[in-house]
N, C-alpha and C positions, 0 to 999 in steps of 0.2 A: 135515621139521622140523629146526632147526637145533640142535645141542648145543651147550650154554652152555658155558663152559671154565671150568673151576676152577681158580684160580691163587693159591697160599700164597704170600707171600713172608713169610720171616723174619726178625729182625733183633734184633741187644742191644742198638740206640741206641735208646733211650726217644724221644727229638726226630724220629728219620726215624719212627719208629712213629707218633708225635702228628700227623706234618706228613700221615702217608698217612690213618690211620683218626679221625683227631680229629673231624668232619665228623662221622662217620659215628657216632661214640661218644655226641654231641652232638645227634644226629637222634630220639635218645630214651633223654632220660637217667636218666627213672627203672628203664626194665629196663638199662640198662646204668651203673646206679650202682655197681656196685661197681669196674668198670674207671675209671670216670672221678674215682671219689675213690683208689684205688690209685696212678694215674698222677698226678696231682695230689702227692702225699706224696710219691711218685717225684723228683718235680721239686723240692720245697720242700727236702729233707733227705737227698736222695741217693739213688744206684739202688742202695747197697748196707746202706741201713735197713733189711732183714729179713735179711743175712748177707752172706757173704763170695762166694758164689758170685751172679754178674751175672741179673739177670731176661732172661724172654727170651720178645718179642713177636711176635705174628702177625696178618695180613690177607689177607683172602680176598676177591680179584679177581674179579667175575664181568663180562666183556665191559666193562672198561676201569671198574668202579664197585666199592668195597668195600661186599661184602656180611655180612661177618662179621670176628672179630676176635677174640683169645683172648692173655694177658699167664701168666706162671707167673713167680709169685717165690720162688726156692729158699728154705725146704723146702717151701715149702703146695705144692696143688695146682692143675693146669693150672684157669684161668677161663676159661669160652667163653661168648662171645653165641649168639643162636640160630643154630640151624644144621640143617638139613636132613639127612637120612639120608644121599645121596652127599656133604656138606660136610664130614661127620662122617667118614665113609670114607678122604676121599683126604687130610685131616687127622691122624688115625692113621698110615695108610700113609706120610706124611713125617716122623712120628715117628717110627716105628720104622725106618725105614730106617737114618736120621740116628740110632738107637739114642740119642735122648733120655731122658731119665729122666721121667716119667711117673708119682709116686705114688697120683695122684688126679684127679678132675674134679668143679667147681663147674661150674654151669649152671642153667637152665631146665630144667622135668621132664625132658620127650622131649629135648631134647638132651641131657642127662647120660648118660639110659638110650642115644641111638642111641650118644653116643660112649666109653661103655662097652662094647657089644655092638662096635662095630669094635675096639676095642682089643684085645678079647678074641680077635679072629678072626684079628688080625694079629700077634699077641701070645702067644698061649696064657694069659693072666692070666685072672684070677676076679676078679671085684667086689663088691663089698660095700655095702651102704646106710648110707653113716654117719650120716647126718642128711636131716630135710626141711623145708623151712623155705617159707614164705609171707611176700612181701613186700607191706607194708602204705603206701597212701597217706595224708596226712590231709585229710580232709574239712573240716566245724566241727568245730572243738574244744570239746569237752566237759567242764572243767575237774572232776575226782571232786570229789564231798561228800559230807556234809563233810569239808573237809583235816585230814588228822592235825596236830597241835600242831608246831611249828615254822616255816620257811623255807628258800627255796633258797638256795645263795651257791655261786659259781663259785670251784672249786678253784686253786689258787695254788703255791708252791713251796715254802710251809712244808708244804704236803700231799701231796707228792712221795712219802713212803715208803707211804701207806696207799691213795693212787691203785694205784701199782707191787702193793700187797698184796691188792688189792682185783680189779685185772686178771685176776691170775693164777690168782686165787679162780675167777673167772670163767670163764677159760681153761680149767683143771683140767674145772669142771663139766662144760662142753658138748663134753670129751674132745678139745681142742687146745691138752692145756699142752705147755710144752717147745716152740713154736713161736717165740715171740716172747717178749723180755725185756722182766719191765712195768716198770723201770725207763727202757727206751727210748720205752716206749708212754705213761710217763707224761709225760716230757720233752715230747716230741713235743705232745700234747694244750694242757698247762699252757701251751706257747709262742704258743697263740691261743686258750686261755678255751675250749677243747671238751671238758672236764671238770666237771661238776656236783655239789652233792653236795644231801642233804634234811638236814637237821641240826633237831635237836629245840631246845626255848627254850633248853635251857644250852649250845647249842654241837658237840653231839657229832655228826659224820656216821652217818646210819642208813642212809643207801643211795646211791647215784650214776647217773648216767645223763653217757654220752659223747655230743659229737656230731662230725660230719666239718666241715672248712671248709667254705662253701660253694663250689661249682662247677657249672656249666651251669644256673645259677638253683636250684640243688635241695640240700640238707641230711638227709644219712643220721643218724639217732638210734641212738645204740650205743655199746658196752653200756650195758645197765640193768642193773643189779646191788646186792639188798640178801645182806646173812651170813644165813646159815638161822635164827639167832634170833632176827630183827628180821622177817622175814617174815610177810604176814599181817597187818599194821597199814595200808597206804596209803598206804607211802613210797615203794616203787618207782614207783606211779602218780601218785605227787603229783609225785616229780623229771620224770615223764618229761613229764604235764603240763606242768611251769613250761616247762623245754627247749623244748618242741613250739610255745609260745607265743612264747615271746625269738625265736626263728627266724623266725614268722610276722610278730614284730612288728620287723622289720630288711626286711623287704619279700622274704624268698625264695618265689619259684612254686611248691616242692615240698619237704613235709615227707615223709620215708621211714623206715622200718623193717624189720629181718628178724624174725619170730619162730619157734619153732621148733614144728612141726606135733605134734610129741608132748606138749604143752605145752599144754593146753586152759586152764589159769589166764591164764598171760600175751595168750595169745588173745582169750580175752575180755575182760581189762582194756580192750587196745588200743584195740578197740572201741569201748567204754564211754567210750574217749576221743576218740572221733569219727575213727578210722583205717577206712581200707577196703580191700578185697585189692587187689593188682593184678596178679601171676602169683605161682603156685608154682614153690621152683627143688629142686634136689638136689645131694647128694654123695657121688659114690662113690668109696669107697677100692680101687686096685689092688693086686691078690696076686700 
C-alpha cells in the first residue's frame, strides 16, 4: 500500500493562499463558511482588519490535490477544515516546531478534539472546551407569528455607535470580548447593508441580526442580538426572519448560521424558522 504524503505549505499572502486552496474552499462552502467569508473581508478591508500582527494561512497537499486548509487571524484562534487524525498530527508538529503561537482551535467536532489532543502531545498544553456550536442550513422559511409590532430597516451610519454597542454586548456574552473593536465591525457591516435592525412603530431598535457579503453563492446570518430586556418578545426571530428572506430573495443558494449548543432557546427558534443542522463544530481554548 502506498502512503499518501502530507504536505503543509504555509504562507502570509492571502492571494497565493486563495490562488492554492480557493478551489478547494469553494468545493464546499457551507462547512467551510467561515474561511470563505473570513478571507473575503480579508481582501475587501485588508489583511490587517483584526490587528497589527499579519494572518497566517495554510494548505494541505495530499499527492499533488489540497485536501485541507486552516487561516489564524491574530488574536482568534487557529480555523481548520476537516482533517483527519495523522492531518492533525503533522499540522501541530509544524506548528510547534515553527514555535507558532497557537491560542486556540475552531473546527469541526472530531477535528478540534484530534487537533487538540496533538497539540497537546507535542506541546504539553491542556485544552479546554470553550464553546459548541451547530451550524444551521435554511430550508422553507417559516416566517414566526404572529410578528411582534414593528419592522425591519437596514442599519445606516447614523447607527454607527449602537451597532458598535450592540456588537460588543454580544461579544462580551458569548466570552470573546476584547477581540475585535465594534466600532470596526460596525464600519465594515454599514459599508454593504449587513446590519439589520427590528425597531418597534416609534422607531426604536429592539434587536439586530448581521449578515456576511455574499460569497460562493452562500450568506452566513450573524450576530442576532437583542439586550436582556427586550428579550422574550419576537424580535430577535422576527429580524432574523426578515434577513433570511432579503437573502433568499436576491437569489443566494445558501442561507447559514452558527448557533450555540448550550442554547436550547435559540435552537429552537431557528428551527421554527425553517433552518436545519448541517454539522456540529467546537472550540478549544490552549493552556
Amino acid at each position: 500500500m502506498t502512503s499518501v504524503a502530507y504536505d503543509w505549505q504555509l504562507t502570509y499572502d492571502l492571494d497565493a493562499f486563495l490562488g492554492r486552496a480557493g478551489d478547494f474552499l469553494r468545493s464546499r462552502p457551507a462547512r467551510h463558511t467561515v474561511a470563505l467569508t473570513v478571507t473575503d473581508g480579508l481582501r475587501r478591508r485588508g489583511t490587517d482588519r483584526f490587528g497589527e500582527s499579519a494572518p497566517l494561512f495554510g494548505a494541505l497537499e495530499r499527492d499533488g490535490a489540497v485536501g485541507a486548509a486552516f487561516f489564524r487571524t491574530p488574536p482568534y484562534r487557529l480555523n481548520l477544515t476537516s482533517l483527519d487524525e495523522r492531518g492533525a498530527d503533522t499540522l501541530a508538529a509544524l506548528l510547534a516546531d515553527a514555535e507558532i503561537e497557537v491560542p486556540g482551535v475552531t473546527a469541526d467536532t472530531d477535528t478540534a478534539l484530534a487537533f487538540a489532543e496533538a497539540w497537546r502531545r507535542r506541546t504539553g498544553s491542556t485544552s479546554e472546551l470553550r464553546r459548541s456550536e451547530r451550524l444551521y442550513g435554511l430550508g422553507d422559511l417559516a416566517v414566526p407569528e404572529p410578528a411582534p409590532p414593528g419592522r425591519a430597516r437596514v442599519a445606516g451610519e447614523a447607527d454607527r455607535e449602537l451597532l458598535a454597542r450592540w456588537y460588543t454586548e454580544f461579544a462580551e456574552a458569548i466570552g470573546e470580548g476584547g477581540y475585535r473593536d465594534g466600532g470596526g465591525w460596525a464600519d465594515d457591516r454599514i459599508s454593504y447593508g449587513g446590519a439589520t435592525f427590528w425597531e418597534t412603530p416609534d422607531g426604536t431598535p429592539v434587536a439586530m441580526a448581521g449578515t456576511t457579503p455574499p460569497v460562493a453563492g452562500q450568506v452566513r446570518v450573524g450576530p442576532v442580538y437583542a439586550p436582556a430586556p427586550l428579550r422574550g418578545r419576537g424580535y430577535a426571530g422576527a429580524v432574523t426572519a426578515e434577513v433570511s428572506r432579503a437573502a433568499v430573495a436576491t437569489g443566494i443558494q445558501a442561507v447559514l448560521l452558527f448557533t450555540d449548543l448550550a442554547n436550547p432557546t435559540s435552537n429552537s427558534l431557528y428551527q421554527r424558522i425553517g433552518y436545519r443542522p448541517v454539522s456540529d463544530f467546537a472550540t478549544y481554548d490552549f493552556r
